[in-house]
N, C-alpha and C positions, 0 to 999 in steps of 0.2 A: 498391532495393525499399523502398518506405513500409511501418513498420512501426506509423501511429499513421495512426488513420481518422480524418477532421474534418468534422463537418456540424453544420447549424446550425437550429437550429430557435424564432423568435418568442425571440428572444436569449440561446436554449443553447446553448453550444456542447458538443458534443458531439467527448470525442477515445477511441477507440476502441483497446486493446491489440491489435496484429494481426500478432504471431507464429505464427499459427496452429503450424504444423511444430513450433514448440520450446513450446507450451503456452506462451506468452505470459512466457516465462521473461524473466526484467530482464538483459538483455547489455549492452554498453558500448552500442552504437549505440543499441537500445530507448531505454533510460535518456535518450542524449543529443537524440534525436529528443523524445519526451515534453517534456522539459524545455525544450527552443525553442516547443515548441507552447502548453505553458502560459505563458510568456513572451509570444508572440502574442495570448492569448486575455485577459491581465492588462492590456496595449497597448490593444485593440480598443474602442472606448467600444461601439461595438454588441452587446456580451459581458455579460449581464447574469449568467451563472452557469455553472459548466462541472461536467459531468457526466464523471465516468471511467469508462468502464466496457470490455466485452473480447469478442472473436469467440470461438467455439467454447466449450467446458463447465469452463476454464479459467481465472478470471480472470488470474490469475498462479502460478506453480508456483515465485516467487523465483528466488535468483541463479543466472543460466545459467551451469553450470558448466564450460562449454565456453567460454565467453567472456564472463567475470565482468565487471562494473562495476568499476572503482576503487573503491576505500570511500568516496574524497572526491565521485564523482561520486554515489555515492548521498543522502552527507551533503545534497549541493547539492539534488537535487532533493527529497527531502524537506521542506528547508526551504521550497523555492522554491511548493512546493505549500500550508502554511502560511503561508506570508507574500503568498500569490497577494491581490490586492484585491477579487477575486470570488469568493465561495462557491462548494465543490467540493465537490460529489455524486458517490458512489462510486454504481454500480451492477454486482451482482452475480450473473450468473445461475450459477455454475460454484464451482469448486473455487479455492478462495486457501490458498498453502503460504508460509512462513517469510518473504520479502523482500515479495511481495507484502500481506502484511499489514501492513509498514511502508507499504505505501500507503491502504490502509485508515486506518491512525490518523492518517495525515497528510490526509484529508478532512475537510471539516468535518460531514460528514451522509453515514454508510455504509447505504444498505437493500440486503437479499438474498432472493436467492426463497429458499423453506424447505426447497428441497433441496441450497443449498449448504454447504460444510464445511471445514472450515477447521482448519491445523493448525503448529505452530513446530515445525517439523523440527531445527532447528540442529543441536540440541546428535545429532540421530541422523549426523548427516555431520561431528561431532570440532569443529563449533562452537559460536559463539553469537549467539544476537537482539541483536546489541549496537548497529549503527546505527540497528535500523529501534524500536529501544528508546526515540528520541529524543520520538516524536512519542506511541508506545504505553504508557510508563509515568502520563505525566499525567492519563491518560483514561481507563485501566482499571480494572479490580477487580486490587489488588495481590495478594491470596492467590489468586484464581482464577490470574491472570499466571501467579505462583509454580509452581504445578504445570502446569499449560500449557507453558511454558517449560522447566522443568526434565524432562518426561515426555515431549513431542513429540507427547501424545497427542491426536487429531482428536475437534474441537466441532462439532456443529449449528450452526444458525442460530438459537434458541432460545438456546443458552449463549451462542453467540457475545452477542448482543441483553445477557443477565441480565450480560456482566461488564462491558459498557459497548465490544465491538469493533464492533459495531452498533448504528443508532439506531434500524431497526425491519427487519422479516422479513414476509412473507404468499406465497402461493402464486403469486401474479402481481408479482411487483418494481416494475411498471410503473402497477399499482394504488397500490402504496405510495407511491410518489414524486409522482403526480399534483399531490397538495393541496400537498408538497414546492414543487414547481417551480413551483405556483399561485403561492403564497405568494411565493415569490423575485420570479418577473415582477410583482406587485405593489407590491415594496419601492423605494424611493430607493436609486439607484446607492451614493450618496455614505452613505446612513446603512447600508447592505448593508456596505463597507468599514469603517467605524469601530466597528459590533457586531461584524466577526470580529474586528477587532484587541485588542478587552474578551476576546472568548473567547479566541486566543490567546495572550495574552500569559504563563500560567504555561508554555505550550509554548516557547516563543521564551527563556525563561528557560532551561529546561532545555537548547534549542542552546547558547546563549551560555555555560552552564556545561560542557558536559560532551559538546560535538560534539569536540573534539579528543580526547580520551584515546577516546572511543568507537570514531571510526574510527581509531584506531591501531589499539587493540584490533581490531578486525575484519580491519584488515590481518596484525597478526603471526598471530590463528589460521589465516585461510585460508593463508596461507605456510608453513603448521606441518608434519609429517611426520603427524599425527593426520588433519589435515582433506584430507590428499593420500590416505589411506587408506581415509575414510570416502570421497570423492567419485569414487574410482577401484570402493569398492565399491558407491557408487550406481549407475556408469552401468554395472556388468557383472550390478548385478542379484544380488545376494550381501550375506549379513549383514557385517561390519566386524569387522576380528580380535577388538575388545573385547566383541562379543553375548558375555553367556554365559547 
């Protein structure tokens, strides 16, 4: 079953999250499917820019806890998504929860419609934002982060925009992006590639510092007795022995 939709349009490629069933949750295959596809579209000389974006009111709901990614494989694509040579547009109509937001910050340009929402769950399921931290702390508003992260608590598309997790929001996404995607098919392949590399490069710093201790760290919490506790009371739908 293809779980990543690919169409192209006047040199977007376009790859599409399409879990539908599991709310587009990141599973080992999801994750490994995505990352050969942006692999193909980074190859393509025909690829002048790739859009991510997701079927149904979901973009992503994070790590399927039914059949979690490796940490390393998320590390990879992550990176793989920032160091892509082509400019990558998140597009948003739906809901994005904790691991899916490491996708987000790994875009170089997120827009969303105004009624999506957005939220870091982690720490409510005994963990934490610790991979998808690689790509999100360089880019955000740290004290917004701060409480976000530590509260779990769900943002608009407005906060998301004010702490820097998106680059713009309007009623129509499709509006938004327009002048976006103008502008890309406008640009030189070659100078499109060496401006993201100016813009990424304090991100690519923070992999090369602090992707290994990160996904260790992500490793030993989800192995934890804590995050066995929260994730078993996620999926029955029950607060976590430590609510009080």
């Amino acid at each position: 079953m293809t779980l990543i939709g690919r169409t192209r349009a006047r040199g977007v490629e376009t790859l599409s999250l399409d879990a539908l069933e599991r709310r587009n949750a990141l599973s080992a295959a999801l994750v490994a499917e995505l990352a050969d596809a942006l692999t193909d579209a980074g190859r393509d000389g025909g690829v002048r820019a790739v859009v991510l974006t997701h079927t149904g009111n979901t973009f992503s709901a994070g790590a399927d806890l039914r059949d979690p990614p490796a940490p390393e494989a998320l590390t990879a694509l992550l990176r793989r998504l920032v160091e892509l040579p082509k400019p990558v547009v998140a597009r948003v109509t739906g809901h994005v929860r904790a691991g899916g937001l490491g996708l987000l910050g790994a875009c170089d340009i997120a827009a969303a419609s105004d009624t999506a929402t957005f939220a870091f769950t982690e720490v409510r399921i005994g963990v934490a934002p610790a991979v998808i931290s690689l790509p999100l702390l360089p880019r955000t508003d740290p004290r917004a982060l701060a409480r976000y992260y530590l509260t779990g608590e769900r943002l608009d598309a407005a906060e998301a925009a004010r702490i820097g997790l998106l680059t713009a929001y309007g009623e129509d996404v499709d509006e938004v992006l327009a002048p976006v995607l103008d502008g890309l098919r406008r640009a030189a392949p070659e100078a499109l590639a060496e401006t993201k590399r100016l813009l990424t490069a304090r991100v690519l710093e923070t992999f090369d510092r602090d992707a290994a201790d990160l996904t260790a760290l992500s490793a030993r919490l989800f192995s934890s007795a804590t995050a066995r506790e929260g994730m078993t009371a996620f999926l029955e739908r029950r607060d976590p022995e430590w609510t009080v």
